[in-house]
PDB file of the backbone (N, CA, C, O) and the ligand in Angstrom, with CONECT records:
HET     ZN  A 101       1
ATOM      1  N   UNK A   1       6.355  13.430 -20.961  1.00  0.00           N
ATOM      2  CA  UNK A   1       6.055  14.630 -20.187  1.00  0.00           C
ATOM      3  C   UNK A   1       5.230  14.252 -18.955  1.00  0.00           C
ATOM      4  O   UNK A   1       4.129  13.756 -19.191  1.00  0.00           O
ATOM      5  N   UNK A   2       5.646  14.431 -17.484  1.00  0.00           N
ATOM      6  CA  UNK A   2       4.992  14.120 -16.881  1.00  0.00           C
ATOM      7  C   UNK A   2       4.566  15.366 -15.852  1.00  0.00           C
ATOM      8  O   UNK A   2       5.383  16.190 -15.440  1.00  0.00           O
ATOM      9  N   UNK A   3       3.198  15.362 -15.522  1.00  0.00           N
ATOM     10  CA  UNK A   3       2.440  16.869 -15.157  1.00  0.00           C
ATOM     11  C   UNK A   3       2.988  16.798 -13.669  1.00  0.00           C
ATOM     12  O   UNK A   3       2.595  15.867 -12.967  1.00  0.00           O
ATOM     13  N   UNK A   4       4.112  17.980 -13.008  1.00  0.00           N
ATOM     14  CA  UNK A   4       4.431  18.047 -11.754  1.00  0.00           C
ATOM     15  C   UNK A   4       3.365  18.206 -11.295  1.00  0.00           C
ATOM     16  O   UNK A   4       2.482  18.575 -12.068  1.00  0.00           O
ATOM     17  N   UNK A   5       2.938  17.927  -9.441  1.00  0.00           N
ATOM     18  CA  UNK A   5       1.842  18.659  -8.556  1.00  0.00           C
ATOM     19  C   UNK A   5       2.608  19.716  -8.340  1.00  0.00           C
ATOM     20  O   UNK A   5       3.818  19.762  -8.122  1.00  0.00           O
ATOM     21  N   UNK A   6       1.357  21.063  -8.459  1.00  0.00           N
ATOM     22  CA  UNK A   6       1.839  22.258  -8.071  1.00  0.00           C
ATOM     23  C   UNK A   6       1.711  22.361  -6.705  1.00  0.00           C
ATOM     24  O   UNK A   6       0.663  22.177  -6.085  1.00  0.00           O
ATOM     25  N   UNK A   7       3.184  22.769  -6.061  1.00  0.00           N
ATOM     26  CA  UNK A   7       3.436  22.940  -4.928  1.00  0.00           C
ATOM     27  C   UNK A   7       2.758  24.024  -3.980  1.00  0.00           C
ATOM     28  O   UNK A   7       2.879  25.234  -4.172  1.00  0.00           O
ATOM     29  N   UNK A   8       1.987  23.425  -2.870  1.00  0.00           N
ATOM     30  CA  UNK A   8       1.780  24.613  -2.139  1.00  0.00           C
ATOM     31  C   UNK A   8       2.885  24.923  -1.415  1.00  0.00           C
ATOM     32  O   UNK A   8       3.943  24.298  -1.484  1.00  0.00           O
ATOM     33  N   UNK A   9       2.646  26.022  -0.605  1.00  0.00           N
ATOM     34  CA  UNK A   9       3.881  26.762  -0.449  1.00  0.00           C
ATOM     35  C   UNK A   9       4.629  26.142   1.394  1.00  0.00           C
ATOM     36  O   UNK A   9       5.746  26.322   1.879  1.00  0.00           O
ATOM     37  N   UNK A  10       3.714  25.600   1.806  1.00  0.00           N
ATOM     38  CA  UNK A  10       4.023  25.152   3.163  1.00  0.00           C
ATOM     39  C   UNK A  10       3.823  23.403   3.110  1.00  0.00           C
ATOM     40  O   UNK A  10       4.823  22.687   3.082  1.00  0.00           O
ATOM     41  N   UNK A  11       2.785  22.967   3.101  1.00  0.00           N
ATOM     42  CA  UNK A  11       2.071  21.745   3.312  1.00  0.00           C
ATOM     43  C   UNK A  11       2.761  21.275   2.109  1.00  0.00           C
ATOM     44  O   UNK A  11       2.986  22.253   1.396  1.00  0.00           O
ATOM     45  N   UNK A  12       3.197  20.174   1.574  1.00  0.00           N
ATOM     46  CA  UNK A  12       2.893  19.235   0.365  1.00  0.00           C
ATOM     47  C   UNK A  12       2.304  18.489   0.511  1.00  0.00           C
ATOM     48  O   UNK A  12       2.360  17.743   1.488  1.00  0.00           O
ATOM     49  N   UNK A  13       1.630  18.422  -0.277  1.00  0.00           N
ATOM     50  CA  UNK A  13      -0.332  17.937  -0.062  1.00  0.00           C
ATOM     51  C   UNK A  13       0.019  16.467  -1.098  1.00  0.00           C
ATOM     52  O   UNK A  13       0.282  16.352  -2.296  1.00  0.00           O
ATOM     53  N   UNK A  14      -0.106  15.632  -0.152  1.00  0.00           N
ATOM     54  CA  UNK A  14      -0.205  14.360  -0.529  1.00  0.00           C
ATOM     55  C   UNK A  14      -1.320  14.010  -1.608  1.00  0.00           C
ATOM     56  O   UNK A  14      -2.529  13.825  -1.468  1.00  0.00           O
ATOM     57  N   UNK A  15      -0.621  13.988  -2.571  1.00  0.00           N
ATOM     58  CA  UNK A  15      -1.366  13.828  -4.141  1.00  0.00           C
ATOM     59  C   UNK A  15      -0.759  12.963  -5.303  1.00  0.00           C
ATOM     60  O   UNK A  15      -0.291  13.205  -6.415  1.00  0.00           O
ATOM     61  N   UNK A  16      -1.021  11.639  -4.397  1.00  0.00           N
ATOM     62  CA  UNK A  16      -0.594  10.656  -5.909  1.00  0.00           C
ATOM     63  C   UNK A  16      -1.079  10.354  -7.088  1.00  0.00           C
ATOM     64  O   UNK A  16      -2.046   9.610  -7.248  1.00  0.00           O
ATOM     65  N   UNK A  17      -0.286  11.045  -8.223  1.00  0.00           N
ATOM     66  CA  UNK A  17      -0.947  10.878  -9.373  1.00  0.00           C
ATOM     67  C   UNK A  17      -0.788   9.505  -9.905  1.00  0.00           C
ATOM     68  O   UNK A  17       0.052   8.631  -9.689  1.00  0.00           O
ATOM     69  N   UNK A  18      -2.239   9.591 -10.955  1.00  0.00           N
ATOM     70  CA  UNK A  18      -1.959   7.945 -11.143  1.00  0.00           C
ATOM     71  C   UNK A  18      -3.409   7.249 -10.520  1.00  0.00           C
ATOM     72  O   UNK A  18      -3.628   6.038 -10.551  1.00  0.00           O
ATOM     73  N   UNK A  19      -4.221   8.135 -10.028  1.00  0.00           N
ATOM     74  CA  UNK A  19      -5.320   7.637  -9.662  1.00  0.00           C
ATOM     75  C   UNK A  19      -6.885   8.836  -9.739  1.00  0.00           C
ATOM     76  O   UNK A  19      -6.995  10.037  -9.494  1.00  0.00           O
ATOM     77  N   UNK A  20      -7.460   8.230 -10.000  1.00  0.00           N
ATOM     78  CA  UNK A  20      -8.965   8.908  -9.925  1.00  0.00           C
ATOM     79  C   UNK A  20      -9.424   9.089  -8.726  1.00  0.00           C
ATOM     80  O   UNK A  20      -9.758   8.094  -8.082  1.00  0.00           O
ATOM     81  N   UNK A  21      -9.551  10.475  -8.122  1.00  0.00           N
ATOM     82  CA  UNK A  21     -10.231  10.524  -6.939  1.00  0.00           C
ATOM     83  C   UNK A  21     -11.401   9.923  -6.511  1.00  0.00           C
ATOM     84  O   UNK A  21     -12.385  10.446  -7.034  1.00  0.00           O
ATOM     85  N   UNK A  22     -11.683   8.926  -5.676  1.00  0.00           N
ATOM     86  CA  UNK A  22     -13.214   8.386  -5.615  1.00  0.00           C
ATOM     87  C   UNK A  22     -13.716   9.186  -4.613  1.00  0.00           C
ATOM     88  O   UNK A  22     -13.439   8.829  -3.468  1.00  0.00           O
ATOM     89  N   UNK A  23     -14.512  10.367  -4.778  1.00  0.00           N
ATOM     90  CA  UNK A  23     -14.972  11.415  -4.404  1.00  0.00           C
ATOM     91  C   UNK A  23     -16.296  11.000  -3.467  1.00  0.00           C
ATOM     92  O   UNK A  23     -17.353  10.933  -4.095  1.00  0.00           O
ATOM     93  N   UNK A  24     -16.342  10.774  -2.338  1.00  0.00           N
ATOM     94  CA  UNK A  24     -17.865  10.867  -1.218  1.00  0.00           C
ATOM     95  C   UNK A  24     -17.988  12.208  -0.818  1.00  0.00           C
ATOM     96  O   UNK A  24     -17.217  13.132  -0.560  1.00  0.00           O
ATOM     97  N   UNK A  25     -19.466  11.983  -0.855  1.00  0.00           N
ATOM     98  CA  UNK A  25     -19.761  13.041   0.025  1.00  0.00           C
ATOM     99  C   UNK A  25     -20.049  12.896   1.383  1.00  0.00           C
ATOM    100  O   UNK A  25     -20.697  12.003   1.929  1.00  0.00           O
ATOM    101  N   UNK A  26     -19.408  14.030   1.948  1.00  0.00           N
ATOM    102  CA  UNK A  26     -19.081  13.869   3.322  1.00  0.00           C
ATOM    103  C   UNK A  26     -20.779  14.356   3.568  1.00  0.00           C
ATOM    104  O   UNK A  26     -21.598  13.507   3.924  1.00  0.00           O
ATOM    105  N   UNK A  27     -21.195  15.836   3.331  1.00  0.00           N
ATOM    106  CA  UNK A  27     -21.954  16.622   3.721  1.00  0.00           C
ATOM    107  C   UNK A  27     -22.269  17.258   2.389  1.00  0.00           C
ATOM    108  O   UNK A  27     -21.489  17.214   1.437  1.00  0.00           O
ATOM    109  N   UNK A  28     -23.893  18.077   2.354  1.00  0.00           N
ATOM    110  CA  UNK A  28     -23.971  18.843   1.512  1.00  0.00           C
ATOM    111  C   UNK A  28     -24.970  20.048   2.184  1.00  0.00           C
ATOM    112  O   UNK A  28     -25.382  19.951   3.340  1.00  0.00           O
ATOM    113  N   UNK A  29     -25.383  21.483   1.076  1.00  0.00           N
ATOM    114  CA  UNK A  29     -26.350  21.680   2.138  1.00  0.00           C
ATOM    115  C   UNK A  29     -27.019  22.767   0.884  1.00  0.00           C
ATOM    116  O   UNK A  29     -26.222  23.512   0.315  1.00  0.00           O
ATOM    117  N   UNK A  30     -28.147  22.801   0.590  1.00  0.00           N
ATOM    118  CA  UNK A  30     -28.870  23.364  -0.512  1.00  0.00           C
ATOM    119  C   UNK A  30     -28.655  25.592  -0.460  1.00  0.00           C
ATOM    120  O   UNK A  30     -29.054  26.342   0.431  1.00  0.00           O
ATOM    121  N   UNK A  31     -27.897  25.972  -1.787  1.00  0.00           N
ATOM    122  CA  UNK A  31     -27.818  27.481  -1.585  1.00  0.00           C
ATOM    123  C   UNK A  31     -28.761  28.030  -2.617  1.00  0.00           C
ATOM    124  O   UNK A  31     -29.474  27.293  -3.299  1.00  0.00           O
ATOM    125  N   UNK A  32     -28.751  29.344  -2.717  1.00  0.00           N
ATOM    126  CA  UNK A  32     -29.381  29.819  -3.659  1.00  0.00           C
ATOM    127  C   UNK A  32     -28.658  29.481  -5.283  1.00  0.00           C
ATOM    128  O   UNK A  32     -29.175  29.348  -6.392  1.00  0.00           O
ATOM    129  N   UNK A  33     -27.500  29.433  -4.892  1.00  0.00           N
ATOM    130  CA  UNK A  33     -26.992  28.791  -6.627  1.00  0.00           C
ATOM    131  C   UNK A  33     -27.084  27.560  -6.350  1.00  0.00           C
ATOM    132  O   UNK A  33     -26.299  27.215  -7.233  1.00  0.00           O
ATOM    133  N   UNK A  34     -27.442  26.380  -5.765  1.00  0.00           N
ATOM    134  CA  UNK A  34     -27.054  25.026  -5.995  1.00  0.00           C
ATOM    135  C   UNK A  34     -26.783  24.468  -4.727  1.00  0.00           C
ATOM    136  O   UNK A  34     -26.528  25.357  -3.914  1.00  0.00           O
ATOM    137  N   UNK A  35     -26.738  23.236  -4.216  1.00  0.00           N
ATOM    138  CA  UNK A  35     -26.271  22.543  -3.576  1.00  0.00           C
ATOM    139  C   UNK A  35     -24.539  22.490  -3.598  1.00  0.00           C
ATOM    140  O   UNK A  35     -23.766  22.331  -4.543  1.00  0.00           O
ATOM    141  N   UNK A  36     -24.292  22.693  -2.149  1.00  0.00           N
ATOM    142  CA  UNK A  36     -22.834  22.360  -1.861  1.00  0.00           C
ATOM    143  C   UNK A  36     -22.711  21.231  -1.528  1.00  0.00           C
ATOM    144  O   UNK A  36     -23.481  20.687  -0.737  1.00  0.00           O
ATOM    145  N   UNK A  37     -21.325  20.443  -2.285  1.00  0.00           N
ATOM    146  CA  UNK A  37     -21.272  19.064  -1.561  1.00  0.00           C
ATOM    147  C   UNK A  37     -20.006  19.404  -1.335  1.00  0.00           C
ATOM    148  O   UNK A  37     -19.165  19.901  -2.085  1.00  0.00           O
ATOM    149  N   UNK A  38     -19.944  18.930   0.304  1.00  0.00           N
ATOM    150  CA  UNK A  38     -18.504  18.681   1.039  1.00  0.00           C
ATOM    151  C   UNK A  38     -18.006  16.987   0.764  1.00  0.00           C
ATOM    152  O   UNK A  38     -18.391  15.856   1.060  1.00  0.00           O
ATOM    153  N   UNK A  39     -17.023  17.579   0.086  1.00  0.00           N
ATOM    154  CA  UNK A  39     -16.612  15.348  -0.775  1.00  0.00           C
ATOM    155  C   UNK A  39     -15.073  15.271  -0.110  1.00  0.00           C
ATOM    156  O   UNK A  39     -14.563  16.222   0.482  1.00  0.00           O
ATOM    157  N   UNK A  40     -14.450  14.029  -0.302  1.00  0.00           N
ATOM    158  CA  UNK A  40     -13.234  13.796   0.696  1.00  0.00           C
ATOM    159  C   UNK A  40     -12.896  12.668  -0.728  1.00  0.00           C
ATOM    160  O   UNK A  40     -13.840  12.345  -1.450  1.00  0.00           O
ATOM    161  N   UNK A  41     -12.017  12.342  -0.902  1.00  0.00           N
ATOM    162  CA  UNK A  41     -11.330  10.827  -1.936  1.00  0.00           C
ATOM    163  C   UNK A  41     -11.255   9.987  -0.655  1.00  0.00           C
ATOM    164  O   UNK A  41     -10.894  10.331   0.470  1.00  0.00           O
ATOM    165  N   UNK A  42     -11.663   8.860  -1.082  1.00  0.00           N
ATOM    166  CA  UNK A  42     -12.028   7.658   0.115  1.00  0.00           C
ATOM    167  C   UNK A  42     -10.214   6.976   0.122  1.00  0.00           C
ATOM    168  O   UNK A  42      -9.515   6.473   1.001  1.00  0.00           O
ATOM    169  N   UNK A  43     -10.015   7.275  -1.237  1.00  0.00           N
ATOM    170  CA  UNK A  43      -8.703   6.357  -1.508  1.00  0.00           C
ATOM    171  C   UNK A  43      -7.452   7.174  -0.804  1.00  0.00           C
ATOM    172  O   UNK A  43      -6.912   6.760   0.222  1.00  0.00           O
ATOM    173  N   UNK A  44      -6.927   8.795  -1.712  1.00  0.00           N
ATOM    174  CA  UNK A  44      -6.269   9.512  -0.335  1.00  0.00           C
ATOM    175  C   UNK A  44      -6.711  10.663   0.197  1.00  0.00           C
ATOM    176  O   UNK A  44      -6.062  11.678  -0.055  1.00  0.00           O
ATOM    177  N   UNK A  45      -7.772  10.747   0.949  1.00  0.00           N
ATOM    178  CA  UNK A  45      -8.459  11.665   1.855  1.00  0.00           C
ATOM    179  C   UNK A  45      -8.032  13.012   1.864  1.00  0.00           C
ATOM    180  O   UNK A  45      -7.798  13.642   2.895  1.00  0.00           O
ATOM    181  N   UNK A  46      -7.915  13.516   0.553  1.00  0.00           N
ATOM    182  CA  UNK A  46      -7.996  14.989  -0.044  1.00  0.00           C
ATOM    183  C   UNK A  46      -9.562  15.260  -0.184  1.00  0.00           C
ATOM    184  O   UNK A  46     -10.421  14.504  -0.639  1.00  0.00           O
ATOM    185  N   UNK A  47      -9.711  16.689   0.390  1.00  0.00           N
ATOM    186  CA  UNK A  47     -11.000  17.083   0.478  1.00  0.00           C
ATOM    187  C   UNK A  47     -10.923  18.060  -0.655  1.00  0.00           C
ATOM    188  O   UNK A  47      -9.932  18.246  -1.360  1.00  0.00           O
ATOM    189  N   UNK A  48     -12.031  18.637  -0.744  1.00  0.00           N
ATOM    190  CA  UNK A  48     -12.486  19.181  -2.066  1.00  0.00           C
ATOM    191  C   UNK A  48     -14.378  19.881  -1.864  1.00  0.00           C
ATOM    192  O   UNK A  48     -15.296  19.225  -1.371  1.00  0.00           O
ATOM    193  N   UNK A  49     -14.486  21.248  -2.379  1.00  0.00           N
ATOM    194  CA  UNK A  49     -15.921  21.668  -2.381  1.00  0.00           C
ATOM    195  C   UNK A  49     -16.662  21.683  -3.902  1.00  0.00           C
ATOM    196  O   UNK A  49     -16.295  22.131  -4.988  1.00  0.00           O
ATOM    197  N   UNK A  50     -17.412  21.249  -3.629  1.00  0.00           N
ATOM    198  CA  UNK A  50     -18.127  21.384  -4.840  1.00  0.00           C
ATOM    199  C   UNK A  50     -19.583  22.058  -4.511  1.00  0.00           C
ATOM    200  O   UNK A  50     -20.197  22.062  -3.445  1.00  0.00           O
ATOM    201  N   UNK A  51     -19.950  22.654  -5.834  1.00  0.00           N
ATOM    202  CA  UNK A  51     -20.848  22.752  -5.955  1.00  0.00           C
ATOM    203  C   UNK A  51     -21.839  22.281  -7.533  1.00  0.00           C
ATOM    204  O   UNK A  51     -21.569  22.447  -8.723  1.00  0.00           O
ATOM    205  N   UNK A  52     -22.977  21.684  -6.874  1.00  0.00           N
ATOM    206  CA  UNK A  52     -23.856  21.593  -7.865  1.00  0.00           C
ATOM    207  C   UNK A  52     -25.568  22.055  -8.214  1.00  0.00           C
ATOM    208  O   UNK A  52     -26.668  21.810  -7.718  1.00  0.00           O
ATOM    209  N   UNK A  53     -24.838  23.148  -9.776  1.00  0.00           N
ATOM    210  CA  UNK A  53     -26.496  23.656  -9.871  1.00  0.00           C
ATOM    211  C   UNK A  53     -27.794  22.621  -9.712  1.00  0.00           C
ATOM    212  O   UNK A  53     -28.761  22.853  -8.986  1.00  0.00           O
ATOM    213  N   UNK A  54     -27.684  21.857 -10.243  1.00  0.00           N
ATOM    214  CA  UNK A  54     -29.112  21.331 -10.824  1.00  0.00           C
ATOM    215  C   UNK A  54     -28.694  19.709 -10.651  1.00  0.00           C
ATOM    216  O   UNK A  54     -27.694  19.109 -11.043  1.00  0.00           O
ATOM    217  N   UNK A  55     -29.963  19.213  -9.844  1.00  0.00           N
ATOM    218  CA  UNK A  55     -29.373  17.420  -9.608  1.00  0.00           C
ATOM    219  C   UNK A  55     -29.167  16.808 -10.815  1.00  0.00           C
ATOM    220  O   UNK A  55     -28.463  15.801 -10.742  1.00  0.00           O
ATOM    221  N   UNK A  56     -29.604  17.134 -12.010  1.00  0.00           N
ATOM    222  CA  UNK A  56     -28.742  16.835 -13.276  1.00  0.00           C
ATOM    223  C   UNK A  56     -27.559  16.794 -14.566  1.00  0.00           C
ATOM    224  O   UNK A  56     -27.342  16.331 -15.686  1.00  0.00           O
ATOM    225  N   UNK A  57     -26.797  17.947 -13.106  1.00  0.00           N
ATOM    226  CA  UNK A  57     -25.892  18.093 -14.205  1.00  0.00           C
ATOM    227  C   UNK A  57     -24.412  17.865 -12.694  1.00  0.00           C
ATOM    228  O   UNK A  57     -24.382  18.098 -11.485  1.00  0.00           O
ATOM    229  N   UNK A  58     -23.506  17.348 -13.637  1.00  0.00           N
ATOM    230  CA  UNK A  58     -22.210  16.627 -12.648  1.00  0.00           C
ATOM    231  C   UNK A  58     -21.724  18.567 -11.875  1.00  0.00           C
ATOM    232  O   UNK A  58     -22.004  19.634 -12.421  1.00  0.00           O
ATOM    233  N   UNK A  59     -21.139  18.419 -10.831  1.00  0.00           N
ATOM    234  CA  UNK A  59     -21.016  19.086  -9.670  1.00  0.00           C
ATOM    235  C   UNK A  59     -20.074  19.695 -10.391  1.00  0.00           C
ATOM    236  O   UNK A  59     -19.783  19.165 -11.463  1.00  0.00           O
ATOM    237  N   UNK A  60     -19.310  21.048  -9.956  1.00  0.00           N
ATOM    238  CA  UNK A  60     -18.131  21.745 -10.409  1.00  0.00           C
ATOM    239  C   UNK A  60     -17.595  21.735  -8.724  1.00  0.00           C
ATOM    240  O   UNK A  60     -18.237  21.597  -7.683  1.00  0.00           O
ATOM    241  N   UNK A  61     -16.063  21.956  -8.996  1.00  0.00           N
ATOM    242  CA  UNK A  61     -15.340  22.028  -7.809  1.00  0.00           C
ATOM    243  C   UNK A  61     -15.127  23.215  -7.392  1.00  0.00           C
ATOM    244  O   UNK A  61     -14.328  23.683  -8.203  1.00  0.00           O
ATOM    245  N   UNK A  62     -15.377  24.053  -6.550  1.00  0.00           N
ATOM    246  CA  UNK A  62     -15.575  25.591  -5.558  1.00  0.00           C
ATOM    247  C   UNK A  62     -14.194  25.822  -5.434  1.00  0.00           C
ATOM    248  O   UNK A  62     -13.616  26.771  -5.966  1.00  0.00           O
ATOM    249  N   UNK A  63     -13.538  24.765  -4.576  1.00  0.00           N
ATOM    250  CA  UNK A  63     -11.998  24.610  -3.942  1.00  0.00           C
ATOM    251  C   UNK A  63     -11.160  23.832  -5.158  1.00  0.00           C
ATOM    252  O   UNK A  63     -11.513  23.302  -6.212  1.00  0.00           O
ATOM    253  N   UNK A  64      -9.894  24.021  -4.502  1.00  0.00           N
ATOM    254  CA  UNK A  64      -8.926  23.106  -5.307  1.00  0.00           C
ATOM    255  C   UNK A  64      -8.640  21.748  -4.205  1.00  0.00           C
ATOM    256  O   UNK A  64      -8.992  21.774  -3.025  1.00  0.00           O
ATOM    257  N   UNK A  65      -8.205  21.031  -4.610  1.00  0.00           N
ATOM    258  CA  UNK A  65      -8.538  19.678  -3.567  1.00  0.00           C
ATOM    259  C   UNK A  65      -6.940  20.204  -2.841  1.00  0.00           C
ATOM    260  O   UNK A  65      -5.887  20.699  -3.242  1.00  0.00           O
ATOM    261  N   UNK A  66      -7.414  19.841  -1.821  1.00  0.00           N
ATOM    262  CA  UNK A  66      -6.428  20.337  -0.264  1.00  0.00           C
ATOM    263  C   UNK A  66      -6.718  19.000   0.956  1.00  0.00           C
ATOM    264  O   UNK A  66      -7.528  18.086   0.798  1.00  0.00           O
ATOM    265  N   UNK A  67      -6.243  19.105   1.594  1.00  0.00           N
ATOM    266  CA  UNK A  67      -6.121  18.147   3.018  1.00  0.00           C
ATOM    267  C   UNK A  67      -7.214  18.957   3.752  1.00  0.00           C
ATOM    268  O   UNK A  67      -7.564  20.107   3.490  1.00  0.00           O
ATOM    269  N   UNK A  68      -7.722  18.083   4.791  1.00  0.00           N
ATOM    270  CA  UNK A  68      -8.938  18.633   5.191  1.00  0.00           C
ATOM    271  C   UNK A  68      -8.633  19.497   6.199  1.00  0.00           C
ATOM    272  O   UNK A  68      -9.584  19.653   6.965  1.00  0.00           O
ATOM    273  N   UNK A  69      -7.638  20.128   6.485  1.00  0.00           N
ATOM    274  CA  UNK A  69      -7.187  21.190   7.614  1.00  0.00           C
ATOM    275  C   UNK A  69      -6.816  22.507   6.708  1.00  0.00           C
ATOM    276  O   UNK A  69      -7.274  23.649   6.691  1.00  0.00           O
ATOM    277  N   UNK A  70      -6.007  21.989   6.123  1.00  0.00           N
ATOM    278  CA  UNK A  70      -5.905  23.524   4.709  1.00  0.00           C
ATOM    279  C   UNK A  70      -7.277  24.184   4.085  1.00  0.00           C
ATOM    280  O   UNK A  70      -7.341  25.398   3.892  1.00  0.00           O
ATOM    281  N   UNK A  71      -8.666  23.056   3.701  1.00  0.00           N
ATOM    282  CA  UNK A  71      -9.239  23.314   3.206  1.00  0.00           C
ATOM    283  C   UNK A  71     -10.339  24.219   4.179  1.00  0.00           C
ATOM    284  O   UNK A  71     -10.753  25.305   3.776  1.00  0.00           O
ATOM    285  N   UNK A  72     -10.779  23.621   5.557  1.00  0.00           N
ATOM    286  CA  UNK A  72     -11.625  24.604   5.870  1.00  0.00           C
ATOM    287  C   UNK A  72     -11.037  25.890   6.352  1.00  0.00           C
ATOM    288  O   UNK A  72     -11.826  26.731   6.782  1.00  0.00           O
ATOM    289  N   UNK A  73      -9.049  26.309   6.332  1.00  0.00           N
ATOM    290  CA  UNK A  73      -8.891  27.175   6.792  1.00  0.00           C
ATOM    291  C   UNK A  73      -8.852  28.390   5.275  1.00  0.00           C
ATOM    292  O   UNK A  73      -8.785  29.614   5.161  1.00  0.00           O
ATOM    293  N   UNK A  74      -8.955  26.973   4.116  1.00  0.00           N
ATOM    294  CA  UNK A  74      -9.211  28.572   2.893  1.00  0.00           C
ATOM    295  C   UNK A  74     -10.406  28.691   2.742  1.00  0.00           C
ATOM    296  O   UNK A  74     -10.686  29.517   1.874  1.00  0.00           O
ATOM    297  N   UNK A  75     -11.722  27.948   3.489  1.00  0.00           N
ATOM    298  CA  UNK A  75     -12.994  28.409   3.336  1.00  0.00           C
ATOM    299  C   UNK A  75     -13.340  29.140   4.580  1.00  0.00           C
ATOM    300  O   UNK A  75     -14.467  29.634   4.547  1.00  0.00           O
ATOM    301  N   UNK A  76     -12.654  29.338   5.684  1.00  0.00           N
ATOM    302  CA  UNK A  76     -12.914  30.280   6.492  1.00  0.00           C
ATOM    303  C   UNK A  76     -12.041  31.623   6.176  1.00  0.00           C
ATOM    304  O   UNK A  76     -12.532  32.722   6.435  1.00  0.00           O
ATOM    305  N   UNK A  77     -11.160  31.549   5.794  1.00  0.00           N
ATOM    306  CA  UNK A  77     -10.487  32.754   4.708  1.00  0.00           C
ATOM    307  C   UNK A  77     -11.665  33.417   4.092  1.00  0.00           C
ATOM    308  O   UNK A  77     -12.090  34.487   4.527  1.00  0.00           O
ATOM    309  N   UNK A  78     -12.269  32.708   2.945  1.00  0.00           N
ATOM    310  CA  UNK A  78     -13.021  33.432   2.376  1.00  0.00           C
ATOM    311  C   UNK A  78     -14.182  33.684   2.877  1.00  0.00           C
ATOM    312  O   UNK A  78     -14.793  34.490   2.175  1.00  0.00           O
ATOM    313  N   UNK A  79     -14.875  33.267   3.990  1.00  0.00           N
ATOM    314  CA  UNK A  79     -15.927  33.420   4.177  1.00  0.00           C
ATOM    315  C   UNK A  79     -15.901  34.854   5.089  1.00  0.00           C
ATOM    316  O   UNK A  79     -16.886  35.572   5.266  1.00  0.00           O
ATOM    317  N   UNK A  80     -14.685  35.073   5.569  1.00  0.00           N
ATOM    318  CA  UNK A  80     -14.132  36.156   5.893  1.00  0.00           C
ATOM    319  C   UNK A  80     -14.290  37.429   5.474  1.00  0.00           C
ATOM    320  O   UNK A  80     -14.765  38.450   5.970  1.00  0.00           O
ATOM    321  N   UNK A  81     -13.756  37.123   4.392  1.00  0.00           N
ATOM    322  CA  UNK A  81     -13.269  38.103   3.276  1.00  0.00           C
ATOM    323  C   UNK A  81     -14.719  38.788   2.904  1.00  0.00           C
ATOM    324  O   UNK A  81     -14.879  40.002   3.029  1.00  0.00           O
ATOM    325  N   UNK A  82     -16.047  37.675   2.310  1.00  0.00           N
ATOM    326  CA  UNK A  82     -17.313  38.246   2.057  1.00  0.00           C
ATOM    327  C   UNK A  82     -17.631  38.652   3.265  1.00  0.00           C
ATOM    328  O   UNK A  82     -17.638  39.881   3.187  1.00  0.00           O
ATOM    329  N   UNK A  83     -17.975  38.246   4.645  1.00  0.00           N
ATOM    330  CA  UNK A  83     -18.146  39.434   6.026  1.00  0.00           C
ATOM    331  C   UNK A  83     -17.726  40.162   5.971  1.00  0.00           C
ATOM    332  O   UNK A  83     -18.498  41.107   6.136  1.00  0.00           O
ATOM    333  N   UNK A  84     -16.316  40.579   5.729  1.00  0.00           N
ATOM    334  CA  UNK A  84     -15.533  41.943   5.483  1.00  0.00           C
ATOM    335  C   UNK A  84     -16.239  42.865   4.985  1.00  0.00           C
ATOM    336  O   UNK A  84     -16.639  43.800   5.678  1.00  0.00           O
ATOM    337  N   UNK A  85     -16.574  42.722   3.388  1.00  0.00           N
ATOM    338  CA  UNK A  85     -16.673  43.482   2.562  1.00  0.00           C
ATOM    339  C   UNK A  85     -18.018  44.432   2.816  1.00  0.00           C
ATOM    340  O   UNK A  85     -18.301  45.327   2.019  1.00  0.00           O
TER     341      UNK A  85
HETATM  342 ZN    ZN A 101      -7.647  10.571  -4.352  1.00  0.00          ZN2+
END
């Protein structure tokens, strides 16, 4: 059984399985829930948001990992969406 990548609907987002993302952080920046870290895979430069509560416990991912042009246009989407409301 091998797990297809789920297709986005425009982009196919270069995602070779078969490897562990080695996740840097690009940027981070301290919120009221936690520190955001902006991380990229060094190996294929899929970006990804995370956030982490507490410097002791491993980060959760905000976003789904996207290319770094998809990704800040679904975090300006949403950041949207909360101005909206
Ligand atoms: Zn990777």
């Amino acid at each position: 059984m091998t797990p297809q990548e789920a297709h986005h609907d425009q982009q196919s987002i270069t995602a070779p399985s078969g490897h562990e993302h080695a996740w840097c952080v690009e940027s981070s920046h301290p919120t009221s829930t936690g520190r955001v870290l902006y991380v990229h895979c060094s190996r294929c430069g899929v970006r990804r948001v995370d956030l982490q509560e507490h410097t002791l416990v491993p980060p959760v991912a905000l976003s789904r990992e996207l290319p770094g042009s998809l990704l800040l246009a679904e975090l300006a989407a949403g950041a949207d969406s909360i101005h909206g409301a």
